[in-house]
DSSP file (Angstrom, degrees, kcal/mol; ACC not computed):
  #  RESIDUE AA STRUCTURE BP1 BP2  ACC     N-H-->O    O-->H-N    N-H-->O    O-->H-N    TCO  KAPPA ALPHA  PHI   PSI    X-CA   Y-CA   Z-CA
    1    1 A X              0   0    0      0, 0.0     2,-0.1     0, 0.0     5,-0.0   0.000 360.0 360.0 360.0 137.6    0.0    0.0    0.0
    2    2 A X     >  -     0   0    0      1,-0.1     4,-4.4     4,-0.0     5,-0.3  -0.417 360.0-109.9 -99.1 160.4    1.6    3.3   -1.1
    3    3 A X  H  > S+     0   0    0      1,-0.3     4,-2.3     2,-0.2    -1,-0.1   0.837 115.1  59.2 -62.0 -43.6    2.1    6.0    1.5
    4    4 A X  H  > S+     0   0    0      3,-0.2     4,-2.4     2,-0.2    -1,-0.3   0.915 102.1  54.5 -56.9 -37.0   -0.4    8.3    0.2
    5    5 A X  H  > S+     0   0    0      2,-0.2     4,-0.7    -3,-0.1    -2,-0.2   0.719 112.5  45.8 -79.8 -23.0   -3.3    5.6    0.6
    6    6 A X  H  < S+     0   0    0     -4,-4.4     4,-0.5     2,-0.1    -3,-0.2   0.941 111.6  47.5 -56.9 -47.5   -2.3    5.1    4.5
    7    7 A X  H >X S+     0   0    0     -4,-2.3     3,-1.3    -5,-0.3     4,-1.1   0.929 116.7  45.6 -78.9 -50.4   -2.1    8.7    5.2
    8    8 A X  H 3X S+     0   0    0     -4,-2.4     4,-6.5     1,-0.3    -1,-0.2   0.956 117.5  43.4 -56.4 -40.0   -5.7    9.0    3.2
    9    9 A X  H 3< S+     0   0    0     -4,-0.7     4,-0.3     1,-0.3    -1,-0.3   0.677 115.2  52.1 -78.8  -2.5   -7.1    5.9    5.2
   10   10 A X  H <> S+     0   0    0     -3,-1.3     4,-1.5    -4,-0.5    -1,-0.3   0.808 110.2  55.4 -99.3 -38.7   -5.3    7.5    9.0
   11   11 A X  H  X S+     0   0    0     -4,-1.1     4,-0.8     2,-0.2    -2,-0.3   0.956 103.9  43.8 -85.7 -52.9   -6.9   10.3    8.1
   12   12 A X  H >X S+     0   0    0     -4,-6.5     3,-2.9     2,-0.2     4,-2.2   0.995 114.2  51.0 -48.1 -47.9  -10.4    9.1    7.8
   13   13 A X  H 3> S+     0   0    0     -4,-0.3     4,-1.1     1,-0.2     5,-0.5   0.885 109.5  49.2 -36.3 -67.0  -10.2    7.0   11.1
   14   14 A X  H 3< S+     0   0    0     -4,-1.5    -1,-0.2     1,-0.3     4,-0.2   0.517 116.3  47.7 -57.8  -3.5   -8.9   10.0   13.0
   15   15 A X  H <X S+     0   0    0     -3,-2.9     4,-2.2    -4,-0.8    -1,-0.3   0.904 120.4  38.0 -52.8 -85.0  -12.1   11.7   11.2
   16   16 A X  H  < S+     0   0    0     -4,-2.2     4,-0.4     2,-0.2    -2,-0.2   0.747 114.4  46.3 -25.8 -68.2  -14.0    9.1   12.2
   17   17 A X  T ><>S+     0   0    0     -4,-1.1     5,-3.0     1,-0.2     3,-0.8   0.881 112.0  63.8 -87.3 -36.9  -12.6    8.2   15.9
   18   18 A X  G >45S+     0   0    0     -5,-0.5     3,-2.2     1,-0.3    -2,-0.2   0.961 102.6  45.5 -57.2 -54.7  -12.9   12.5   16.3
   19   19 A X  G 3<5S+     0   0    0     -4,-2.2    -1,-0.3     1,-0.3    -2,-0.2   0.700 108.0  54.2 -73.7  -4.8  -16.9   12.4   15.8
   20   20 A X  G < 5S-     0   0    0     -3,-0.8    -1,-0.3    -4,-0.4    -2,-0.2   0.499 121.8-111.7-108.2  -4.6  -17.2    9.7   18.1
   21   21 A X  T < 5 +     0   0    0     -3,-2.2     2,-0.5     1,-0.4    -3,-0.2   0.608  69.3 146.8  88.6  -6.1  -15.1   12.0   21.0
   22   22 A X      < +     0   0    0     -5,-3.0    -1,-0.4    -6,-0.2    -2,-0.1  -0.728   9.7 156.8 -66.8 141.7  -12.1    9.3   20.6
   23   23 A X        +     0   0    0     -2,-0.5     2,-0.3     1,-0.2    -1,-0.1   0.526  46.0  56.7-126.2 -59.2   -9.2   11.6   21.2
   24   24 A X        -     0   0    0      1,-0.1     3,-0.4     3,-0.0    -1,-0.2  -0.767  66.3-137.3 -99.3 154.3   -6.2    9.2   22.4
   25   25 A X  S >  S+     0   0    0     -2,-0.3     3,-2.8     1,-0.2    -1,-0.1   0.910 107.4  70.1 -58.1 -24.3   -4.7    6.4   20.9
   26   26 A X  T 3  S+     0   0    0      1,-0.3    -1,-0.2    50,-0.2     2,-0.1   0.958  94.7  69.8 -71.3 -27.5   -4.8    4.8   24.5
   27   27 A X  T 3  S+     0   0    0     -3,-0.4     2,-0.6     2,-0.0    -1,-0.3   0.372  70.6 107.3 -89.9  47.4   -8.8    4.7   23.6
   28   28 A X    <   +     0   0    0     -3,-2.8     2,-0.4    -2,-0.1     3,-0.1  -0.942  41.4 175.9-106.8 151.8   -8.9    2.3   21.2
   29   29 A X    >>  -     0   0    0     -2,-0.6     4,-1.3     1,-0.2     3,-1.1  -0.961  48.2-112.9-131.5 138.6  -10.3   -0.8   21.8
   30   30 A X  H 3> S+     0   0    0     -2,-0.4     4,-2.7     1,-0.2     5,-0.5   0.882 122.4  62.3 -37.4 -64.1  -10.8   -3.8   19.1
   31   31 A X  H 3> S+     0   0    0      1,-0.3     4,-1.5     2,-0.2     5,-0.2   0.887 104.8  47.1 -33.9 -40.0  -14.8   -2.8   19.9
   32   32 A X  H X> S+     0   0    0     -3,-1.1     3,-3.3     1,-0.3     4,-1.6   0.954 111.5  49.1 -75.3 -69.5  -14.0    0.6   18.5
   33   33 A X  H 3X S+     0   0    0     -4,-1.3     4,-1.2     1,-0.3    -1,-0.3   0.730 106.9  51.2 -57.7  -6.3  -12.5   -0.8   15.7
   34   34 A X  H 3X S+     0   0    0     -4,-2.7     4,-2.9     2,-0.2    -1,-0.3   0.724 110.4  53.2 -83.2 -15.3  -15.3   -3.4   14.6
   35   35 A X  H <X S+     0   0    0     -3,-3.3     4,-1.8    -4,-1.5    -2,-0.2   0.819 105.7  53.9-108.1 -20.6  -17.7   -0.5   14.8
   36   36 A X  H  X S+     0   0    0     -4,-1.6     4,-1.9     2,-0.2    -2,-0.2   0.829 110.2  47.0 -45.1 -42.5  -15.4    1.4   12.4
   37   37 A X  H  X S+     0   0    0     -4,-1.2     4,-3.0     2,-0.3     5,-0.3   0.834 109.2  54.4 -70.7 -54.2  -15.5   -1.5   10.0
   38   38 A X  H  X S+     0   0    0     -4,-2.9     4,-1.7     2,-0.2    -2,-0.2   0.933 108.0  47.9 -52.7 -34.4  -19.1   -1.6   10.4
   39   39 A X  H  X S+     0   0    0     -4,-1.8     4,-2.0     1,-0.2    -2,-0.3   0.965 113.3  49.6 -74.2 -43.4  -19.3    1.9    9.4
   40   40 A X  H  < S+     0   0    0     -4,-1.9    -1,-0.2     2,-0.2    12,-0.2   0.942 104.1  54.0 -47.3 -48.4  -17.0    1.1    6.5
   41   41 A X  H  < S+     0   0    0     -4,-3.0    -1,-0.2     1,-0.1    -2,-0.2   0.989 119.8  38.4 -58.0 -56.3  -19.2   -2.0    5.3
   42   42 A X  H  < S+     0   0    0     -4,-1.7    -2,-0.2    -5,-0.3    10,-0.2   0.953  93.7 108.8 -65.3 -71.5  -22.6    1.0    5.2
   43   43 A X     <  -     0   0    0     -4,-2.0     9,-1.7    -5,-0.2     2,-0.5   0.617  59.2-156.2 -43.4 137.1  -20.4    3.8    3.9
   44   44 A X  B     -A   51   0A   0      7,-0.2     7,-0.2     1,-0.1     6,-0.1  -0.919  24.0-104.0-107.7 123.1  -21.2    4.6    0.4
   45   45 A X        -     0   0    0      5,-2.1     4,-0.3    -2,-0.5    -1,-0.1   0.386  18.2-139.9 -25.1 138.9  -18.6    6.3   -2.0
   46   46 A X  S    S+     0   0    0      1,-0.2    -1,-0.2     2,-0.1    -2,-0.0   0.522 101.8  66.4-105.1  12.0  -19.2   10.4   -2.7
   47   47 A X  S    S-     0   0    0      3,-0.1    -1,-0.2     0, 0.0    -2,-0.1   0.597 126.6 -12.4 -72.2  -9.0  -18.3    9.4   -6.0
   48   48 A X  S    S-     0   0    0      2,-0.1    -2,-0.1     0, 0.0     3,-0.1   0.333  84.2-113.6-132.8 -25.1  -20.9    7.3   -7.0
   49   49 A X  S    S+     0   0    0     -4,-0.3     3,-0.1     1,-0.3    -3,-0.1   0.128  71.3 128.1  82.0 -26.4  -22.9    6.5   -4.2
   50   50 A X        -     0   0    0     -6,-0.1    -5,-2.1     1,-0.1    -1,-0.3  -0.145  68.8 -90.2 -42.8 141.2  -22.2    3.3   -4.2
   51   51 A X  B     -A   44   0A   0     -7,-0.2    -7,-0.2     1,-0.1    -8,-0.1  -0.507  56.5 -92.0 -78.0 161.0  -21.0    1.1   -1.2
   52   52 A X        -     0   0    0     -9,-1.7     2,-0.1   -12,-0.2    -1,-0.1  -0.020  47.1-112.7 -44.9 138.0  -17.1    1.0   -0.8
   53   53 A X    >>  -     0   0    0      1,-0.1     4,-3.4    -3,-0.1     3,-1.4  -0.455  29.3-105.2 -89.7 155.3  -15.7   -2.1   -2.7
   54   54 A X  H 3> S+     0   0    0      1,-0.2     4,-1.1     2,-0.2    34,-0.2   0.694 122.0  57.1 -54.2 -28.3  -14.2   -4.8   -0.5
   55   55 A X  H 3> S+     0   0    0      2,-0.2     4,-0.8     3,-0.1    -1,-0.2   0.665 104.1  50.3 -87.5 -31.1  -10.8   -3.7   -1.6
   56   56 A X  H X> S+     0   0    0     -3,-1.4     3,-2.4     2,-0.2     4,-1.9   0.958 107.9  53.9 -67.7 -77.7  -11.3   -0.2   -0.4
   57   57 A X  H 3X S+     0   0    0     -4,-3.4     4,-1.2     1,-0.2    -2,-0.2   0.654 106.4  49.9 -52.6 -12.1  -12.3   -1.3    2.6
   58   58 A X  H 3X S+     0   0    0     -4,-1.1     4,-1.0     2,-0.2    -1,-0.2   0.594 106.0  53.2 -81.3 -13.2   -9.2   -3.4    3.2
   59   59 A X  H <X S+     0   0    0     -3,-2.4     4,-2.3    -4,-0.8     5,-0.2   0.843 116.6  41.8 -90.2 -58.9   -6.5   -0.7    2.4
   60   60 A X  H >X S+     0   0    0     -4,-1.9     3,-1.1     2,-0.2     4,-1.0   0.850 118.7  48.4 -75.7 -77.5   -8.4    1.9    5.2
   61   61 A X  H 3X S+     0   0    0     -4,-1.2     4,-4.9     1,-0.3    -1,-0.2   0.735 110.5  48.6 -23.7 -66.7   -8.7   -1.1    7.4
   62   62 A X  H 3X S+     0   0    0     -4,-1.0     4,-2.5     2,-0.2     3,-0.5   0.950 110.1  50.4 -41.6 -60.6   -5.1   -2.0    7.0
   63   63 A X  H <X S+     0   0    0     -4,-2.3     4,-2.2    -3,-1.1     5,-0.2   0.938 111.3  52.2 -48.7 -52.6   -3.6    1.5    7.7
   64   64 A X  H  X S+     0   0    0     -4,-1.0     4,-3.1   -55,-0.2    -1,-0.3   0.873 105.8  46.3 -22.1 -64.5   -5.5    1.5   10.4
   65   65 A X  H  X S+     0   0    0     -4,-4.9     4,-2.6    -3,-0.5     5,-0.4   0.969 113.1  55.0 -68.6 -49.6   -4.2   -1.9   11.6
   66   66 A X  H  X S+     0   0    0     -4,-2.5     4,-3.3     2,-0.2    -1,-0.2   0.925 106.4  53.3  -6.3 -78.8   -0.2   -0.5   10.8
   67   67 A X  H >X S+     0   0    0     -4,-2.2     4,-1.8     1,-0.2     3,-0.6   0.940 110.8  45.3 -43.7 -68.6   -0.9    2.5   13.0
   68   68 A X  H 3X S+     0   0    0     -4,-3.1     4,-0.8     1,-0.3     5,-0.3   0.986 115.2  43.2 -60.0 -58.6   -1.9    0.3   15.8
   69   69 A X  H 3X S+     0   0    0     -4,-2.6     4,-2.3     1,-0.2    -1,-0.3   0.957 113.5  53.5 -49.8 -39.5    0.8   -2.1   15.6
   70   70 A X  H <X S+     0   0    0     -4,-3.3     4,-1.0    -3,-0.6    -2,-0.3   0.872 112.0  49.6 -68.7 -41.8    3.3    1.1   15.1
   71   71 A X  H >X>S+     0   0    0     -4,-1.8     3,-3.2     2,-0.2     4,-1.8   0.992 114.0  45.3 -70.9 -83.0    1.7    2.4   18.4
   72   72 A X  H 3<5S+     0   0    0     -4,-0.8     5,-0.4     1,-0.3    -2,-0.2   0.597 105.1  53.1  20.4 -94.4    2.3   -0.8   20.0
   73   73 A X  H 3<5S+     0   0    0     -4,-2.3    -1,-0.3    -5,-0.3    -2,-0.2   0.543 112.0  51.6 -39.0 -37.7    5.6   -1.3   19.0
   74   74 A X  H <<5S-     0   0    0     -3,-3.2    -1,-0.2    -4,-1.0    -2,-0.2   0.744 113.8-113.0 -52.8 -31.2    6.3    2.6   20.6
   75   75 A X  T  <5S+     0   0    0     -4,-1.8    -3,-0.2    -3,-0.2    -2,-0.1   0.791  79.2 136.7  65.5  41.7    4.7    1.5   23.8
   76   76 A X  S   <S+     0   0    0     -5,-0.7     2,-0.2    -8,-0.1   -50,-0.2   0.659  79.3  16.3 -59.3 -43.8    1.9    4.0   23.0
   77   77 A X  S    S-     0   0    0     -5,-0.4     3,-0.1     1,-0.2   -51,-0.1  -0.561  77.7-129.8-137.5-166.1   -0.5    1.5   24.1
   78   78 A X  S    S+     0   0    0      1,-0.3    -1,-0.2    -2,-0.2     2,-0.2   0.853  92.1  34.7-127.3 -76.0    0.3   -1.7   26.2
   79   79 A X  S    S-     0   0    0     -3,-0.1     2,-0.5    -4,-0.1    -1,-0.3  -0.481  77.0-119.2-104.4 153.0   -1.7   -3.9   23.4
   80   80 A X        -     0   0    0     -2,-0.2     4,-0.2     1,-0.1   -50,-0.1  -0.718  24.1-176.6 -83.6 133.0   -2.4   -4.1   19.9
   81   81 A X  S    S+     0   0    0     -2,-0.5    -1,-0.1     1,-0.1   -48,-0.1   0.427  75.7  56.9-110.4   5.2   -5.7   -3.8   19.6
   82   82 A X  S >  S+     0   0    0    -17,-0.1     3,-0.9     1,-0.1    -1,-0.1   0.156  80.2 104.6-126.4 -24.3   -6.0   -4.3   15.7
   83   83 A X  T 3  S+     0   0    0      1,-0.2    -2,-0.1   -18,-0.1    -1,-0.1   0.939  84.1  27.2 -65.0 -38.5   -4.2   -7.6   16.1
   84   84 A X  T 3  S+     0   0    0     -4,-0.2    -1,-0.2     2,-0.1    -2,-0.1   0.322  87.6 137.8-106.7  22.7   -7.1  -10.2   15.7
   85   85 A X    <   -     0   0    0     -3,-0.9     2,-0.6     1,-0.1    -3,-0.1  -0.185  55.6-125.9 -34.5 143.8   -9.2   -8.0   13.5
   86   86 A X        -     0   0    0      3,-0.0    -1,-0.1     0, 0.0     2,-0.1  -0.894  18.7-142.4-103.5 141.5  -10.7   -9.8   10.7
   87   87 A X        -     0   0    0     -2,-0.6     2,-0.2     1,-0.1   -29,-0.1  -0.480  32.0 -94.5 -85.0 174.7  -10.0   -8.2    7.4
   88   88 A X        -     0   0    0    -34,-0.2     2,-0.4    -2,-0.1    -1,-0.1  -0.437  45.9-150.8 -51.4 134.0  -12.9   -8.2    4.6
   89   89 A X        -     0   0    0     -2,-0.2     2,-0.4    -3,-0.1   -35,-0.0  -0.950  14.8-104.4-124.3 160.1  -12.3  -11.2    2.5
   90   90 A X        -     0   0    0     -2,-0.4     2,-0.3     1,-0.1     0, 0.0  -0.741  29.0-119.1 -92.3 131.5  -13.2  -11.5   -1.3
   91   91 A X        -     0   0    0     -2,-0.4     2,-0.8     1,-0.1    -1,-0.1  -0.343  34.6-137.1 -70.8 129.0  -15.9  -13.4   -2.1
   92   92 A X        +     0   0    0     -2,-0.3    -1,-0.1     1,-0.1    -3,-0.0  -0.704  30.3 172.6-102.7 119.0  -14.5  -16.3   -4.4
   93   93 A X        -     0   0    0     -2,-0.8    -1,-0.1     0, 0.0    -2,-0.0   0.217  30.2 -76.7-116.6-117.9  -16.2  -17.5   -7.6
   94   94 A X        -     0   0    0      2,-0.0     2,-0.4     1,-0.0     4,-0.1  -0.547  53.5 -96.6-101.3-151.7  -16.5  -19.4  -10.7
   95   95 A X        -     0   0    0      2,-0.3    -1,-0.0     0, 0.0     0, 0.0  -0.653  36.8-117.0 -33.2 120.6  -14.9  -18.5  -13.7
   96   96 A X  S    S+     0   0    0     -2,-0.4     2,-0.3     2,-0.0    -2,-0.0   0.807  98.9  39.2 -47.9 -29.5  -17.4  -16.6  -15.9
   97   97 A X  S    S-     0   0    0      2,-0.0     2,-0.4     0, 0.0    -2,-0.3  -0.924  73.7-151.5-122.8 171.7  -17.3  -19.4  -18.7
   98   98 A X        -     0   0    0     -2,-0.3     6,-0.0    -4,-0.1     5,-0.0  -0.999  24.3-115.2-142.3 132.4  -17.2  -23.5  -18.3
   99   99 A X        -     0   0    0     -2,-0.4     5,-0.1     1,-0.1     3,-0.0  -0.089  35.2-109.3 -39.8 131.3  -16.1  -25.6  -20.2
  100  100 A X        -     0   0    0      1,-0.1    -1,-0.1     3,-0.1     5,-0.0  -0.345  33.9-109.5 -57.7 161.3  -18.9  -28.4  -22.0
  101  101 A X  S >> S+     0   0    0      2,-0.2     3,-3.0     1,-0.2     4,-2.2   0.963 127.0  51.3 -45.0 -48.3  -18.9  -32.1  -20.8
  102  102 A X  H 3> S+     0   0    0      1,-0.3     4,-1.5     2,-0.2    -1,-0.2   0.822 116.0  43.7 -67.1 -13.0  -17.3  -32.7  -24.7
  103  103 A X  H 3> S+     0   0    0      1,-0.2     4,-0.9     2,-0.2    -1,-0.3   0.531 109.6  52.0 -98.6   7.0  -14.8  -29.9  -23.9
  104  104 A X  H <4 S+     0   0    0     -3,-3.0    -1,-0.2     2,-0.1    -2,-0.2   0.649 110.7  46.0-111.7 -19.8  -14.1  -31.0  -20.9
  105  105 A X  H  < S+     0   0    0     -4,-2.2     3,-0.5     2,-0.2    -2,-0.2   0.695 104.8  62.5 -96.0 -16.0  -13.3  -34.6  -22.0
  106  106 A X  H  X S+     0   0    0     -4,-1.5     4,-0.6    -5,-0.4     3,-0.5   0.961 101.1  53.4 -54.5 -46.0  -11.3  -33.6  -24.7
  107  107 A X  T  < S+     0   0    0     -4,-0.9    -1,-0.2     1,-0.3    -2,-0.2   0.046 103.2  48.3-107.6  52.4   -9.1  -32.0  -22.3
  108  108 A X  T  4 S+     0   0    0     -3,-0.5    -1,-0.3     4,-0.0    -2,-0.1  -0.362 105.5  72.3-118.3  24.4   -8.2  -34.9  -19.8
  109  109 A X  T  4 S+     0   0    0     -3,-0.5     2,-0.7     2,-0.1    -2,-0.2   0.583  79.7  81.7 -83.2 -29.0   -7.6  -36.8  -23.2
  110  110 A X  S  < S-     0   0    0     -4,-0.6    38,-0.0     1,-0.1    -1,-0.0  -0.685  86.2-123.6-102.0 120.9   -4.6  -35.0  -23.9
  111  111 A X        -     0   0    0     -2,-0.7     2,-0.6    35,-0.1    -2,-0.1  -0.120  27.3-107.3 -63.7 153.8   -1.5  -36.2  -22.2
  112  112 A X        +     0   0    0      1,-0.1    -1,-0.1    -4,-0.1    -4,-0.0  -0.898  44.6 168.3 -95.7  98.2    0.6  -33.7  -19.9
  113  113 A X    >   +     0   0    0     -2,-0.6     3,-0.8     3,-0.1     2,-0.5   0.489  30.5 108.5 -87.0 -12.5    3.6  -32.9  -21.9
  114  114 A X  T 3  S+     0   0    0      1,-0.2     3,-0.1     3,-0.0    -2,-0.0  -0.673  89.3  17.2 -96.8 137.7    5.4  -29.9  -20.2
  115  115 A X  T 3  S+     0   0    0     -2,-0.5    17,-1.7     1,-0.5     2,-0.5   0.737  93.0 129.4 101.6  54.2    8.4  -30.7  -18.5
  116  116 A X  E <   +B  131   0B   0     -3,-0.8    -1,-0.5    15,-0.2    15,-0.2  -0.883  27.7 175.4-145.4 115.5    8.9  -34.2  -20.4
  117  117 A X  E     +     0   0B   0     13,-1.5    -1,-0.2    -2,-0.5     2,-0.1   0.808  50.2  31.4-112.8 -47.7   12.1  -34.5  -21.8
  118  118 A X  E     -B  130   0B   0     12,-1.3    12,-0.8     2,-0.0    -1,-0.3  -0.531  62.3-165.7-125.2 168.9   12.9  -37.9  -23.4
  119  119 A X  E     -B  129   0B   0     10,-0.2     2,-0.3    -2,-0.1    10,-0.2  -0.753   9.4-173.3-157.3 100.0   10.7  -40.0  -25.0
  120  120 A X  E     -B  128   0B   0      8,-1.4     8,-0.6    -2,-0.2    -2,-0.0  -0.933  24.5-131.5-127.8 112.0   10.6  -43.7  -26.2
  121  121 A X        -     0   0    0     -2,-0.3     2,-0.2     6,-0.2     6,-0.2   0.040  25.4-155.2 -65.8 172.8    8.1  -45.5  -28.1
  122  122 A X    >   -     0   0    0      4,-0.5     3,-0.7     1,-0.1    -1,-0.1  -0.676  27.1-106.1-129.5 167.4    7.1  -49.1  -26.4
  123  123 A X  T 3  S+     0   0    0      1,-0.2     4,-0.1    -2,-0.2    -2,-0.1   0.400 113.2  65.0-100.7  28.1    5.6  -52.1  -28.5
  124  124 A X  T 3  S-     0   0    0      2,-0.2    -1,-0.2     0, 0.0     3,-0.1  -0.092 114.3-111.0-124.2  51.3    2.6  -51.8  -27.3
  125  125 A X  S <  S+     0   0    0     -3,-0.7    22,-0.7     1,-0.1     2,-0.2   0.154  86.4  99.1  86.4 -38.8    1.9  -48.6  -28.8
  126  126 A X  B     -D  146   0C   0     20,-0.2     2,-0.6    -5,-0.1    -4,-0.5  -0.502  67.8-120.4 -99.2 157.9    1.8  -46.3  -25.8
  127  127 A X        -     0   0    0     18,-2.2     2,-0.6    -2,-0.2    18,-0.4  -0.803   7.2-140.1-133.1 111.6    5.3  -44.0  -24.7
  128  128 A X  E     +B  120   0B   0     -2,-0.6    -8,-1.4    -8,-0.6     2,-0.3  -0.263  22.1 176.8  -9.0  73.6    7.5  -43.6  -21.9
  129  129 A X  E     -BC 119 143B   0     14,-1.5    14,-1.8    -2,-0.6     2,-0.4  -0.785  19.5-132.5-114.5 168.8    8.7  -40.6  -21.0
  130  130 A X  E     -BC 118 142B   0    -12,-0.8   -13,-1.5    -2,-0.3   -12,-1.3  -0.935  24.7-116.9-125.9 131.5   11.0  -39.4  -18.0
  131  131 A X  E  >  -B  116   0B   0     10,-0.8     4,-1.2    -2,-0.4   -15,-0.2  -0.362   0.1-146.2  -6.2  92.9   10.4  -36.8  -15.9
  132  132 A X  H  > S+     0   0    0    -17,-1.7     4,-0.8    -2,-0.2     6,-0.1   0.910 115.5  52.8 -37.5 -31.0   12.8  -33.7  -15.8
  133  133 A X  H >>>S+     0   0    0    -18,-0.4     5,-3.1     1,-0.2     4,-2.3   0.957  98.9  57.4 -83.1 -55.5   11.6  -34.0  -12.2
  134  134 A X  H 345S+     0   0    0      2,-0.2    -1,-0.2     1,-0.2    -2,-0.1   0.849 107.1  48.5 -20.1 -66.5   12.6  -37.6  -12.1
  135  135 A X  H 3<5S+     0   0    0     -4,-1.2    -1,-0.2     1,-0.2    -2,-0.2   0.779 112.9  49.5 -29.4 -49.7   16.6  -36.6  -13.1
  136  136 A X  H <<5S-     0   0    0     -3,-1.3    -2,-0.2    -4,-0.8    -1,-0.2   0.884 133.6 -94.7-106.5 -44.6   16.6  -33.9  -10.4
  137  137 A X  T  <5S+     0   0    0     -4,-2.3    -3,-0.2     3,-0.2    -2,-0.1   0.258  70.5 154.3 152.5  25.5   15.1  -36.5   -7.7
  138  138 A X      < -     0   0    0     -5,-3.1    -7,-0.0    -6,-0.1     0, 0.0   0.170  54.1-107.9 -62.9-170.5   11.3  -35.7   -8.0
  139  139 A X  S    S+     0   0    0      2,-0.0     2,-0.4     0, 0.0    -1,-0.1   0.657  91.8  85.4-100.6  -8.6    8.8  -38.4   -7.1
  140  140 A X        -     0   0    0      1,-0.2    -3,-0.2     3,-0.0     3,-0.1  -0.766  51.1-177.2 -86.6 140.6    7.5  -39.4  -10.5
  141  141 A X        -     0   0    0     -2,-0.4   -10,-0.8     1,-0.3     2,-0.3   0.821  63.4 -11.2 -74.1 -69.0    9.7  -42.2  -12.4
  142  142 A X  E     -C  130   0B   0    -12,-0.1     2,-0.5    -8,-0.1    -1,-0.3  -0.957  58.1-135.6-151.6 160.1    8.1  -42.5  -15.3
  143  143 A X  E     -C  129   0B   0    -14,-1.8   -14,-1.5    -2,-0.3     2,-1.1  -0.843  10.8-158.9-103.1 131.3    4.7  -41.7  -17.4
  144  144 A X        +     0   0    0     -2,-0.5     2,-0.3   -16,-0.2   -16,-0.2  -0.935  29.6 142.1-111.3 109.4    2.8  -43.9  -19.4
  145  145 A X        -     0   0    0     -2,-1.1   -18,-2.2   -18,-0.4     2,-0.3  -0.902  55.6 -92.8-140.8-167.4    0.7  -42.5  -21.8
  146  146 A X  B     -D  126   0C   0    -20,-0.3   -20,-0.2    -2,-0.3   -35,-0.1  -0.714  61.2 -85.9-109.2 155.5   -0.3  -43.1  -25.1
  147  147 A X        -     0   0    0    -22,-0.7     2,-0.6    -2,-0.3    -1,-0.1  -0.171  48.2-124.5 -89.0 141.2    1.9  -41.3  -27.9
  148  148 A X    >   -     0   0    0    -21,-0.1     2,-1.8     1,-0.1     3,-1.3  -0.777  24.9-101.5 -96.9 136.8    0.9  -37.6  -28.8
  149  149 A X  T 3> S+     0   0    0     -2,-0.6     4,-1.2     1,-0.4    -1,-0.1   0.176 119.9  48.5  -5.4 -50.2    0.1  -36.3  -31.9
  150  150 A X  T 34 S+     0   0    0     -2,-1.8    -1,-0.4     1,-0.2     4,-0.3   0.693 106.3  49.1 -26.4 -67.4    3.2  -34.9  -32.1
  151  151 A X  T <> S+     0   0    0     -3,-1.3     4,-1.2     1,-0.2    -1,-0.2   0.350  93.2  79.0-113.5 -25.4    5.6  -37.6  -31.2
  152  152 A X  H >> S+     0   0    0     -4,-0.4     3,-5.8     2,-0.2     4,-1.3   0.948  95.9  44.4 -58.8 -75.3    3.8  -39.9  -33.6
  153  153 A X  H >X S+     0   0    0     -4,-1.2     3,-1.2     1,-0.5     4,-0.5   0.821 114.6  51.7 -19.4 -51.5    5.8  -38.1  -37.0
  154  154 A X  H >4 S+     0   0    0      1,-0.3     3,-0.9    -4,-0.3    -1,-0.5   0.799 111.8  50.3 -88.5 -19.0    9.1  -38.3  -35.0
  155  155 A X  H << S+     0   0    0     -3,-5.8    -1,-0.3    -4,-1.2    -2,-0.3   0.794 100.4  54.1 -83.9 -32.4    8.3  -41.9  -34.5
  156  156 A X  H <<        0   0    0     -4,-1.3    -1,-0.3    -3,-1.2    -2,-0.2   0.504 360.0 360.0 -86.6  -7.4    7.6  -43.1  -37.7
  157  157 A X    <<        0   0    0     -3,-0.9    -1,-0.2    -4,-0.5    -2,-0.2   0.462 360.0 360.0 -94.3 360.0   11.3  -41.8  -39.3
């Protein structure tokens, strides 16, 4: 986080902690900061009106939590009060497109080639390749798969 987007997000708290009649660092308490975070979840953007995106709220949250640790660390306040805070997390989803069933069996048809160096056809069709990982002391020996497209050309010369 760049220095200018702490100093904005220290300056709202101290906005913030000022209309509520907080004055010293020694009065913060985690309580004070969870009801700051609640006012951050409601607060809506003066640029849009919209509420503050999760991302917003984790950069002012964070400065916040700095400051406290940096006061801490001073012996400003005896305890960090910021320390088991829970940050905002991002909601995780799906990938906007999915694959079909047929695309999806196409590709676990297709053999895993990177990082395959040597390569030896078998007689029963199918090829042997070693690991790079193998060489260096990895845990696969060896792959059996059936030859790819590729490897067919080099095979036939």
């Amino acid at each position: 986080m760049s220095l200018v987007l702490r100093q904005r997000g220290l300056a709202r708290f101290v906005a913030w902690a000022h209309e509520r009649g907080l004055r010293q660092p020694q009065e913060l308490t985690r309580q004070v900061l969870e009801s700051y975070q609640r006012h951050l979840y409601l607060a809506r953007s003066q640029r849009d009106g919209n509420p503050l995106g999760l991302r917003t709220q984790q950069q002012l949250i964070g400065a916040v939590r700095g400051w406290c640790k940096w006061l801490t660390r001073e012996g400003h306040i005896p305890a960090n009060p910021a320390a088991d805070l829970e940050m905002p997390r991002m909601p995780r989803s799906l990938p906007r497109t999915l694959l079909s069933v047929d695309q999806v069996r196409q590709l676990i048809q297709q053999p895993n080639v990177e990082g395959l160096a040597a390569s030896t056809a078998t007689s029963t069709g199918t090829t042997t390749r070693t690991s790079s990982k193998t060489r260096t002391g990895g845990l696969r020996s060896l792959l059996c798969l059936p030859p790819h497209p590729a490897l067919r050309s080099l095979q036939s010369r």
